[in-house]
N, C-alpha and C positions, 0 to 999 in steps of 0.2 A: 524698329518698325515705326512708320511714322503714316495714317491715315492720309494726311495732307497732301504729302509726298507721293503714295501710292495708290490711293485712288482719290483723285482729285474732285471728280464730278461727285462722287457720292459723299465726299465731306461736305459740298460746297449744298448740295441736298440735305442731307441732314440736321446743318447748322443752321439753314436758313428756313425750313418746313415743321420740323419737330419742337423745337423749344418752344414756340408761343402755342403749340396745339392744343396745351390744359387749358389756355385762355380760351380760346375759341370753338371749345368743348367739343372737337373734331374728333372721330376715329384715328388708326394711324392710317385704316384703309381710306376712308375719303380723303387724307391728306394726300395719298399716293395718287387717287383717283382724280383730286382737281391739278393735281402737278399733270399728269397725262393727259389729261383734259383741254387743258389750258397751252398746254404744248401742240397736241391735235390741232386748234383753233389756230394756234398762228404761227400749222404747216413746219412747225422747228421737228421735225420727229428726231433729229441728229442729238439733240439733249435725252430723249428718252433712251434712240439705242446706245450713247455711251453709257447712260445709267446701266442700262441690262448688263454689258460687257465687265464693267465695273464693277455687278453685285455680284456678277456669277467668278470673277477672280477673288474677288472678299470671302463668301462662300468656302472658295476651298482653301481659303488660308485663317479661317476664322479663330483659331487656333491664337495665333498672333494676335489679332485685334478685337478680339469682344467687348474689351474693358472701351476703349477709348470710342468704339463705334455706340456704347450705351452713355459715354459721356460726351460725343459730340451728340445725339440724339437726342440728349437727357432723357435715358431709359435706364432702369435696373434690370439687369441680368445678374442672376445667382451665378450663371457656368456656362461655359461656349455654348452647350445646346440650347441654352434659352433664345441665345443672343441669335445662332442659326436658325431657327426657329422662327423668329421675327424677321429676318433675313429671307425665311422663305416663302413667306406673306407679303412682304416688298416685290420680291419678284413676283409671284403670282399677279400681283394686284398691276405692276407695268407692263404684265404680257398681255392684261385685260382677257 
């Protein structure tokens, strides 16, 4: 299993929005909120629905990737339900 490989847009989310957010002393929800925000503004909605597409296949394969979806993220999950859990905050949060 390989994140990278399999869904692509949300590694490429994750890597690039999560890591510096202890810096920026962001929520994970405002991180989600200014990625859709900022996609609204300039009319790309095609990045947000491949995200959705993308979470909700994650989602049901979580099983597989908790580990590497908390280490591209840099988040700690103890156990797949945390990790889905967090998973299901991401999506709430891009369905607005």
């Amino acid at each position: 299993m390989n994140l990278k490989k399999d869904y692509p847009n949300l590694f490429q989310f994750f890597v690039g929005y999560f890591p510096d957010a202890d810096f920026e002393d962001l929520t994970d929800e405002q991180i989600v909120s200014n990625y859709v925000l900022k996609h609204k503004e300039l009319n790309n909605h095609q990045k947000i629905d491949s995200l959705k597409i993308d979470i909700d296949g994650l989602i049901g394969d979580i099983l597989s990737y908790w580990q590497e979806v908390g280490d591209e993220a840099n988040r700690y999950f103890e156990n797949p339900n945390d990790a889905l859990e967090w998973l299901m905050m991401i999506k709430k949060e891009l369905n607005g």
